[in-house]
BAGU-22488 format. One record per atom (N, C-alpha, C, CB): x, z, y; residue in three letters. Coordinates in steps of 0.001 Angstrom, whole numbers, padded with zeros to 6 digits, always signed. Glycine has a CB too. Layout:
BEGIN
XZYALA;...
***
This chain:
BEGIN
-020918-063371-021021UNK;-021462-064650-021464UNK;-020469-065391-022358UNK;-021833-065515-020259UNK;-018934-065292-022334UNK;-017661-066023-022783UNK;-018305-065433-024114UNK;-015868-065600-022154UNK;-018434-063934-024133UNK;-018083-063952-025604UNK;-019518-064006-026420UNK;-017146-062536-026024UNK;-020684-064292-025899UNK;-021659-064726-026107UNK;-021892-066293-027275UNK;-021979-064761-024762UNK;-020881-066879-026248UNK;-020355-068350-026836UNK;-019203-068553-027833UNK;-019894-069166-025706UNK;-018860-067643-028046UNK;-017657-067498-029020UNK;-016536-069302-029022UNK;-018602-067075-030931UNK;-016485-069563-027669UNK;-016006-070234-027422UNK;-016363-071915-027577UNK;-015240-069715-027807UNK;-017879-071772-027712UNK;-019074-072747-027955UNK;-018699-073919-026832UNK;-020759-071940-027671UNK;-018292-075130-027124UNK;-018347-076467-025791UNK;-019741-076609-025382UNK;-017832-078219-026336UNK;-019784-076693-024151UNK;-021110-076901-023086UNK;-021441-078098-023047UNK;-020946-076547-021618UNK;-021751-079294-023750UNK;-022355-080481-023736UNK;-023466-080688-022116UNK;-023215-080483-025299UNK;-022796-081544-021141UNK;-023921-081946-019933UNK;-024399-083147-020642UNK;-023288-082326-018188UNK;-025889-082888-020716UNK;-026440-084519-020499UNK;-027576-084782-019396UNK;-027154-085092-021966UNK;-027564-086374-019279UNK;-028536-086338-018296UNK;-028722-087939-017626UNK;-028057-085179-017190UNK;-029122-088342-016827UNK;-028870-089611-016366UNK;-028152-089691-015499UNK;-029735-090222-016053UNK;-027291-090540-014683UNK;-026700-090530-013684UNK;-026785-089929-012092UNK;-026658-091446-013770UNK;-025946-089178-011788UNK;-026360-089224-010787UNK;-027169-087995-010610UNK;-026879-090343-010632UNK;-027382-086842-011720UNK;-028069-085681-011953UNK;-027451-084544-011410UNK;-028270-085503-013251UNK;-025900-084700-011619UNK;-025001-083491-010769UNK;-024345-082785-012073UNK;-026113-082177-009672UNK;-024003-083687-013309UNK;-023140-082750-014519UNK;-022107-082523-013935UNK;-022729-083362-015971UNK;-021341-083487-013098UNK;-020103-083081-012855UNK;-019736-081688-012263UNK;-019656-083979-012119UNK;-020744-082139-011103UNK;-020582-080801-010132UNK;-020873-079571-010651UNK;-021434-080821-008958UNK;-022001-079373-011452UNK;-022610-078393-012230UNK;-021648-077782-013180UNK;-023743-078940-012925UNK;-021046-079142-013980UNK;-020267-078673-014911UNK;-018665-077776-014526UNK;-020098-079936-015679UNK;-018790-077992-013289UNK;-017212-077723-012832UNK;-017602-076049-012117UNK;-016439-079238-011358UNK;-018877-076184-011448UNK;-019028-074460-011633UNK;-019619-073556-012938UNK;-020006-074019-010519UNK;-020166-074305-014038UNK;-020359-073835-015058UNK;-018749-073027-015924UNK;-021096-075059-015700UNK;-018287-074122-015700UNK;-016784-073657-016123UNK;-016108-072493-015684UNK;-015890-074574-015765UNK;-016104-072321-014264UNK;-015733-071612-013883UNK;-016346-069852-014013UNK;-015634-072269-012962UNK;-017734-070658-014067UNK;-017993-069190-014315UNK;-018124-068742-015587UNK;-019091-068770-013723UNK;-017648-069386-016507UNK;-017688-068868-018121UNK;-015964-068817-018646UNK;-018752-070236-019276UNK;-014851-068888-017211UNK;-013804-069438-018238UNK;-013426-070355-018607UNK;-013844-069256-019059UNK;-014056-071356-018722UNK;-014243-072502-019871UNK;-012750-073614-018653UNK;-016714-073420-020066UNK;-012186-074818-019989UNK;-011585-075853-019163UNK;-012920-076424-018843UNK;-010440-076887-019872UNK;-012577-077853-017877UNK;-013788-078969-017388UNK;-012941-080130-017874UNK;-014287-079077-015477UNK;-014376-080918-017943UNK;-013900-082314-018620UNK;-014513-082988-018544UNK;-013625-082522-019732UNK;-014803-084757-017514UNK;-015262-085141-017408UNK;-015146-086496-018272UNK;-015308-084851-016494UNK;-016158-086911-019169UNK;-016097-088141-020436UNK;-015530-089483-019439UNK;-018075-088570-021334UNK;-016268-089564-018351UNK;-015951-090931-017428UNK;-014511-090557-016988UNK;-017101-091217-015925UNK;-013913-089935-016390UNK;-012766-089429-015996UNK;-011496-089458-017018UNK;-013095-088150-015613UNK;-011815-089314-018125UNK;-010838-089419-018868UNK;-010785-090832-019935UNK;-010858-088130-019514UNK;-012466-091306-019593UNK;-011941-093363-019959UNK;-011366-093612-019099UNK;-013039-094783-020019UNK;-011348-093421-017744UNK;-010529-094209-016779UNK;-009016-093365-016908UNK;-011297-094200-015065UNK;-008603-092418-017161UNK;-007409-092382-017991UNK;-006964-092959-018754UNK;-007266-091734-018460UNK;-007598-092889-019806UNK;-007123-093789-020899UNK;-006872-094614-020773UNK;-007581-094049-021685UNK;-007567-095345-020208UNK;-007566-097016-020035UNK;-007184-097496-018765UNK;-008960-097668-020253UNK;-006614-096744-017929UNK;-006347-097363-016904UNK;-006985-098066-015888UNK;-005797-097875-017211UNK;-008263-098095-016434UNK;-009241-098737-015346UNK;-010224-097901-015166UNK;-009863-100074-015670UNK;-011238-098473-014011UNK;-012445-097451-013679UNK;-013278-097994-014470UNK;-013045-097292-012185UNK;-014284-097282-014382UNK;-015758-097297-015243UNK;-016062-098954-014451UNK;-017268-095578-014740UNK;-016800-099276-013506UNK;-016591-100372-013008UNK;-015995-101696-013809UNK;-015896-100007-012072UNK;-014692-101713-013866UNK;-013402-102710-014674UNK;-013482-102559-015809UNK;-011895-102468-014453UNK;-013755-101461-016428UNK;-014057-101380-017697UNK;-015867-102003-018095UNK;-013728-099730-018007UNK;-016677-102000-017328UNK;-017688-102714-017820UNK;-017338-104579-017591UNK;-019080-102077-016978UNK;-016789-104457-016519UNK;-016849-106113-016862UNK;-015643-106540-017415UNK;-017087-107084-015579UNK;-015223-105800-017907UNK;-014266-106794-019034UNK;-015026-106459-020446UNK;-012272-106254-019164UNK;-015560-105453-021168UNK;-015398-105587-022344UNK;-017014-105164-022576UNK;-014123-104762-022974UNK;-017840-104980-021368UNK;-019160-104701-021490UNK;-020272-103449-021393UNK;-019203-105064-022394UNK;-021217-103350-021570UNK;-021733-101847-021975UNK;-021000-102176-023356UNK;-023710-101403-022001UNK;-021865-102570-024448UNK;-021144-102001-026054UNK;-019552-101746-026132UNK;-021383-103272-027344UNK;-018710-102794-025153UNK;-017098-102134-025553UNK;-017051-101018-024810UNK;-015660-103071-025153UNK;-017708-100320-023586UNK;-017605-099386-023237UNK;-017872-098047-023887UNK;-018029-099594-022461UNK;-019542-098155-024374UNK;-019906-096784-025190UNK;-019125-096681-026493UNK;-021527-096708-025595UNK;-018107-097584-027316UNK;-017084-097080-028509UNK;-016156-096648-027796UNK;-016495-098098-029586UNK;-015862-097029-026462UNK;-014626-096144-025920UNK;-015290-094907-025340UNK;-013657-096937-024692UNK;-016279-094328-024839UNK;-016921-093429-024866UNK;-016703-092850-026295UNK;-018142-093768-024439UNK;-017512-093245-027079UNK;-017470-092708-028003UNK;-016055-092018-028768UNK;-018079-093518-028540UNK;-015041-092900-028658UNK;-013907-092687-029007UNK;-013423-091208-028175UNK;-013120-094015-028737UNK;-013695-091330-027032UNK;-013361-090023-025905UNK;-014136-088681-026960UNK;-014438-090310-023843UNK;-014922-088966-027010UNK;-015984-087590-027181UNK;-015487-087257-028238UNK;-017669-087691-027310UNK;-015138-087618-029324UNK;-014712-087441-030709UNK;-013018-086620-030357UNK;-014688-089237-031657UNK;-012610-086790-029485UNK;-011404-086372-029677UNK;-011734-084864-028542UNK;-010096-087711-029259UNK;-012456-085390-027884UNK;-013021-083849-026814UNK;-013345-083078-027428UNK;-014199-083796-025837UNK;-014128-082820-028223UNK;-014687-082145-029369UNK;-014249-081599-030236UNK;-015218-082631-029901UNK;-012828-082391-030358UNK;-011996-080927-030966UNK;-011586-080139-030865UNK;-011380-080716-031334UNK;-011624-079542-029322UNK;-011610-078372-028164UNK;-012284-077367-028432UNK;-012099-078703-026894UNK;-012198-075989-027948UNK;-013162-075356-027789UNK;-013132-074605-026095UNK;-013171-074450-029047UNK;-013593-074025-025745UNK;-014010-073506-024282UNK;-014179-074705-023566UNK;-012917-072533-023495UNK;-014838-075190-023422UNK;-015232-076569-022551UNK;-016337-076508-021910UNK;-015406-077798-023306UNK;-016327-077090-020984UNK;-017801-077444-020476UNK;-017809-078951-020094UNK;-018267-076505-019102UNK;-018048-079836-020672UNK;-018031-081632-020927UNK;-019131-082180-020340UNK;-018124-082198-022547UNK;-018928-082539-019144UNK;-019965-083714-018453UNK;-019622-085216-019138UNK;-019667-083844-016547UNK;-021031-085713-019500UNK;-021109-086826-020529UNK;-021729-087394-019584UNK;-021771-086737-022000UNK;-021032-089235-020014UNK;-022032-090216-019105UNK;-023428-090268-019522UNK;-021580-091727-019130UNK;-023905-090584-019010UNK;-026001-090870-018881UNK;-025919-091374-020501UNK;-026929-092731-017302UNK;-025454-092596-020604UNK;-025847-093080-022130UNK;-025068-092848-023467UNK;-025908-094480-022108UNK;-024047-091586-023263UNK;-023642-091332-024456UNK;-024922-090492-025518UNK;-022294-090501-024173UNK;-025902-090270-025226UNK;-027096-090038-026078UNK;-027682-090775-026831UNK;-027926-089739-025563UNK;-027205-092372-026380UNK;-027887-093918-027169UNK;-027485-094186-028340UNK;-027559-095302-026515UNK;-026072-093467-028504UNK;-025480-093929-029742UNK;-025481-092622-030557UNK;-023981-094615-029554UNK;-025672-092994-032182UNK;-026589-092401-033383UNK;-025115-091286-033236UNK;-027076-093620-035249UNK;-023593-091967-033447UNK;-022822-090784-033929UNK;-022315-090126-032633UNK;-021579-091193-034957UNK;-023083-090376-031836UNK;-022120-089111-030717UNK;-023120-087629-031041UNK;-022237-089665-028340UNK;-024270-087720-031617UNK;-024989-086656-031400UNK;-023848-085670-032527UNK;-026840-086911-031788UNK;-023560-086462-033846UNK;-022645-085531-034639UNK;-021743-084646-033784UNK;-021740-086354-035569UNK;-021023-085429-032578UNK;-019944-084711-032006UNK;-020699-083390-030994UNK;-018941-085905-031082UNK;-021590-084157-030549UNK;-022459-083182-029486UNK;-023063-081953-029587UNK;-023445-083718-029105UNK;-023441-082248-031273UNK;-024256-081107-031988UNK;-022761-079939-032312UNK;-025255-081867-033768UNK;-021461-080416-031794UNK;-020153-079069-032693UNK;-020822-078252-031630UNK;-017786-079205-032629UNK;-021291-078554-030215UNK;-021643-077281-028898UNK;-022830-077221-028804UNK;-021176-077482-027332UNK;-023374-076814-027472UNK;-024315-076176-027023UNK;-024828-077645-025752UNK;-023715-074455-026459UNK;-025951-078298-026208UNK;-025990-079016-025578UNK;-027524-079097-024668UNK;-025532-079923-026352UNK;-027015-079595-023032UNK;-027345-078415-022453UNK;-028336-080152-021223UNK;-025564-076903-021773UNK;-029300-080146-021392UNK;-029929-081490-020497UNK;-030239-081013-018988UNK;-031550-082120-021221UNK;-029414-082023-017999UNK;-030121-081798-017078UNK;-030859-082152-016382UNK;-029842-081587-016687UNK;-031851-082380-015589UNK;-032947-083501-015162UNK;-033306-083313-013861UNK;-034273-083497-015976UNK;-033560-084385-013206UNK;-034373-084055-012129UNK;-035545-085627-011692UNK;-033131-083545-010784UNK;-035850-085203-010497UNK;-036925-086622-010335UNK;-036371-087923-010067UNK;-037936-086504-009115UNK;-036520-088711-010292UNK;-036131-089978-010032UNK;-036060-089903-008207UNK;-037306-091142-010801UNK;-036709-089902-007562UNK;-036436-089944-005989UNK;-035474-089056-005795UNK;-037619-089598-005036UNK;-034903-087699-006331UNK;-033754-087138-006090UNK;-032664-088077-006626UNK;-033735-085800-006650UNK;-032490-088469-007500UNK;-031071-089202-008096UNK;-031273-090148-007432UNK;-030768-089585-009663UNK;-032419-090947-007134UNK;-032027-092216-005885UNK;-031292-091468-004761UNK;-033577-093064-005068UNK;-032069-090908-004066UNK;-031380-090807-002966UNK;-030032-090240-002940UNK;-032080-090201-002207UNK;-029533-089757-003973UNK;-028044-089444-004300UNK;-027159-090304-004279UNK;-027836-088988-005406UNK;-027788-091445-004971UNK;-027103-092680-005764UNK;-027695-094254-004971UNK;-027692-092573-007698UNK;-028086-093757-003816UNK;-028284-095472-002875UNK;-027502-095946-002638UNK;-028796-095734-001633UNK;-026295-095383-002286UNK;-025145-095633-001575UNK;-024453-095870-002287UNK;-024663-094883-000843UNK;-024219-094887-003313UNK;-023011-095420-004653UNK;-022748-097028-005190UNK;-023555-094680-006174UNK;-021704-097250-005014UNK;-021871-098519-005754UNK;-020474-098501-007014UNK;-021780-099974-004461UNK;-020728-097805-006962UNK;-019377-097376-008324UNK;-020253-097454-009948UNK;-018603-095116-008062UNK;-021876-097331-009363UNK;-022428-097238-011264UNK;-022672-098700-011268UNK;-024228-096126-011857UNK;-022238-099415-012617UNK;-022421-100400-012721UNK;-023819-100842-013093UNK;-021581-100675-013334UNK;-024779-099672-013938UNK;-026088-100091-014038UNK;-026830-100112-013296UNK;-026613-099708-014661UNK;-026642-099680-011952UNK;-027625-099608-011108UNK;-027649-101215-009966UNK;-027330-098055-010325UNK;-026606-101801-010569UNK;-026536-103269-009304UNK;-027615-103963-009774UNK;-024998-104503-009283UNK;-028418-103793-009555UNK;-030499-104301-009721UNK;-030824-104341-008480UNK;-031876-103031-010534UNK;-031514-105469-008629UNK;-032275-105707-007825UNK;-033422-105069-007431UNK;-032440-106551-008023UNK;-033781-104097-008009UNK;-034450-102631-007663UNK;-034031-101554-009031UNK;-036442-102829-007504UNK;-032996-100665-008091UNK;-032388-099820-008682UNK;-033034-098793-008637UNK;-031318-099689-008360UNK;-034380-098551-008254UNK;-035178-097179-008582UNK;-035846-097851-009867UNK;-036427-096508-007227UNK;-035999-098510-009893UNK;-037109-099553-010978UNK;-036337-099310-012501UNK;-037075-101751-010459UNK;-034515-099547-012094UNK;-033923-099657-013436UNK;-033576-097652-013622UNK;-032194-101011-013385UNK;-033543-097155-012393UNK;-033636-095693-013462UNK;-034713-095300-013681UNK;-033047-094416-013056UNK;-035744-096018-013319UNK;-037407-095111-014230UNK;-037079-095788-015677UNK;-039652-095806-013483UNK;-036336-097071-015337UNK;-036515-097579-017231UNK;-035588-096850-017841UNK;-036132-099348-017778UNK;-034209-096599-017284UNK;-033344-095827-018214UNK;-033532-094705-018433UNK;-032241-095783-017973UNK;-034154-093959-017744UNK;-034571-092235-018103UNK;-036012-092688-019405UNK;-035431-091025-016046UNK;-036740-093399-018828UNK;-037946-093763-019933UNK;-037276-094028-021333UNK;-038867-095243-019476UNK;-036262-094728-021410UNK;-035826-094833-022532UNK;-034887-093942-023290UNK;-035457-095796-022476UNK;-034185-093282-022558UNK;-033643-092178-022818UNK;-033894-090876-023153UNK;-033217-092112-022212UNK;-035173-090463-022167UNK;-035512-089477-022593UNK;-035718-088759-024094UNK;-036278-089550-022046UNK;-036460-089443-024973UNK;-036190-089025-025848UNK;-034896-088666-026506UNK;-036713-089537-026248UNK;-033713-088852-026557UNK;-032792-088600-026554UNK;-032175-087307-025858UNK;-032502-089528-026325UNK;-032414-087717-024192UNK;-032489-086288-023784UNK;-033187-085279-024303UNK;-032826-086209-022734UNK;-034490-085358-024860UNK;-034635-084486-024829UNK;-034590-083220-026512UNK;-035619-084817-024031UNK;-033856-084198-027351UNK;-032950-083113-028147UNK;-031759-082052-028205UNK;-032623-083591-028761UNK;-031658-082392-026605UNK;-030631-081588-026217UNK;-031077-079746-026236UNK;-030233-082217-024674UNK;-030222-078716-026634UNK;-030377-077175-027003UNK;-031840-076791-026035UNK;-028721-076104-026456UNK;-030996-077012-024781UNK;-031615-076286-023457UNK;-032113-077979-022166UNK;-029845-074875-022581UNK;-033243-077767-021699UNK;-033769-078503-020397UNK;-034048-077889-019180UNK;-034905-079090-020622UNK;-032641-078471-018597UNK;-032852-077805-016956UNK;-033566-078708-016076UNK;-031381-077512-016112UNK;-035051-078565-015643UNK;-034965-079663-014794UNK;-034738-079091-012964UNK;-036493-080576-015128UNK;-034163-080153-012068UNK;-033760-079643-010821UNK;-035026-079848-010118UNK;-032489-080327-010165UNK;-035006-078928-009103UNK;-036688-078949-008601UNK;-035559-078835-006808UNK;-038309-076933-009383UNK;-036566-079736-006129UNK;-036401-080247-004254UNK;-035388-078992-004108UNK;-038269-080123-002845UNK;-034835-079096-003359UNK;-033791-077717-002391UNK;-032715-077088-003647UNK;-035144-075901-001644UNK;-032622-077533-004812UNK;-031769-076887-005555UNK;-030628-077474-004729UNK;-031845-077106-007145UNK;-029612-076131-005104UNK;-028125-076149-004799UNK;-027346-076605-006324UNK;-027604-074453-004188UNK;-026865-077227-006747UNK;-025506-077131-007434UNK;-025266-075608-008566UNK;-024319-077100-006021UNK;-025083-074369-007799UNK;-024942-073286-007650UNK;-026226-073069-008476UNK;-024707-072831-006291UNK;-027286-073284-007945UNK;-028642-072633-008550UNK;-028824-073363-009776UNK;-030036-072773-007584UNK;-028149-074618-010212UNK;-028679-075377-011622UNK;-027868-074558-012622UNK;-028304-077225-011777UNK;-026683-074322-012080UNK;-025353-073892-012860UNK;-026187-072026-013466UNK;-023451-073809-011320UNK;-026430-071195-012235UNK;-027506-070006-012650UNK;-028175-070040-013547UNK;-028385-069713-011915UNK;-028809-071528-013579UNK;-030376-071313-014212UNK;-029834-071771-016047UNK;-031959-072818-013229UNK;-028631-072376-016204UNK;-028472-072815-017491UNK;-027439-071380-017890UNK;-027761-074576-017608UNK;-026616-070794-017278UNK;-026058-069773-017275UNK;-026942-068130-018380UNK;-025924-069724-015617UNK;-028321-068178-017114UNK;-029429-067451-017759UNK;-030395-067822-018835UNK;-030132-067168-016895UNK;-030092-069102-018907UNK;-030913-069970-020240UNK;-030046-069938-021308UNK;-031283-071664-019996UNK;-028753-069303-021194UNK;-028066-070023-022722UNK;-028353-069172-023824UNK;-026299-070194-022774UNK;-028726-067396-023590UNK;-028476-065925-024108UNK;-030360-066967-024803UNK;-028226-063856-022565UNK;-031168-067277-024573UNK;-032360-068020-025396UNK;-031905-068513-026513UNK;-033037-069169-024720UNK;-030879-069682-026249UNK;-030950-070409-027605UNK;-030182-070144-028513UNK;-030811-071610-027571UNK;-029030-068823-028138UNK;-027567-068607-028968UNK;-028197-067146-029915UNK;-025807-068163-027603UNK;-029219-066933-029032UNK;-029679-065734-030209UNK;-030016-066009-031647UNK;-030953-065060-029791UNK;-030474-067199-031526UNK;-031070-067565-033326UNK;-029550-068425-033811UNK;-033029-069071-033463UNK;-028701-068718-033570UNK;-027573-069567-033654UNK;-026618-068308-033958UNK;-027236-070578-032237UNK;-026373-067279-033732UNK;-025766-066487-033760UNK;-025984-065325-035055UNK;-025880-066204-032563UNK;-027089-065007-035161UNK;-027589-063861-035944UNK;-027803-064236-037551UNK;-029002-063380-035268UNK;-026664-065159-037942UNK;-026658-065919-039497UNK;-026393-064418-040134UNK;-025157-067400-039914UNK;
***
């Protein structure tokens, strides 16, 4: 599969709370690839968490520091890059997104709730009905998502393991016409 990708970055997208991280960290592994998480390395940068970083400088000062991350990720190759939920909103991340193989993952809204009831680390979800605000953010997003290469969606009883399979066996689809210039 490595050399399938000729060292192609694995773009995760998806909404919160979907499982890029986790996915992405056995995707990696099983292709080789480093891992790299976009949220993980703003709170590097900057010294603060995702959290501290929204209320000081906002969503918009957040997604240019997003943005700023991805642009410099991207000049990598063997990667597999879990991206926050809304780096799809903004027009120039797709430039950076489009250097790889970008790879959507989805599942139902009652799965990512019940993942994400407890969490209180996402700052978009402090609503006063936080199932309410991810039907609007996937509604609005979706389109976005769904220019992504490949769409995995997660169906009840998936493992982690089985999403990571199913994009694994989906990639040899879209690299055939990408490949055969």
């Amino acid at each position: 599969m490595s050399s399938l990708l000729q060292g192609v970055n694995l773009y995760l997208i998806g909404i919160m709370g979907v499982g890029k991280t986790t996915v992405g960290r056995l995707l990696a592994k099983e292709l080789g690839y480093g891992f790299v998480d976009t949220d993980n390395v703003i709170a590097q940068a900057t010294g603060k968490s995702i959290n501290q970083l929204f209320a000081q400088v906002g969503e918009v000062g957040f997604r240019q520091v997003e943005s700023d991350v991805l642009s410099k990720v991207c000049a990598f190759t063997k990667l597999t890059i879990a991206t926050g939920g809304g780096i799809v909103m903004r027009r120039e991340n797709w430039g950076y997104l489009h250097h790889g193989l970008i790879v959507w993952l989805d599942a139902p809204v009652e799965i990512i709730y019940s993942r994400l009831a407890e969490d209180t680390t996402r700052p978009l979800l402090r609503d006063v009905d936080p199932k309410g605000k991810l039907r609007s953010l996937l509604e609005q997003r979706t389109p976005f998502y769904s220019q992504a290469d490949l769409h995995i969606t997660e169906r009840e009883g998936d493992t982690p393991e089985d999403i990571a399979n199913r994009v694994i066996e989906a990639i040899p689809s879209v690299l055939k016409t990408q490949v055969s210039h």
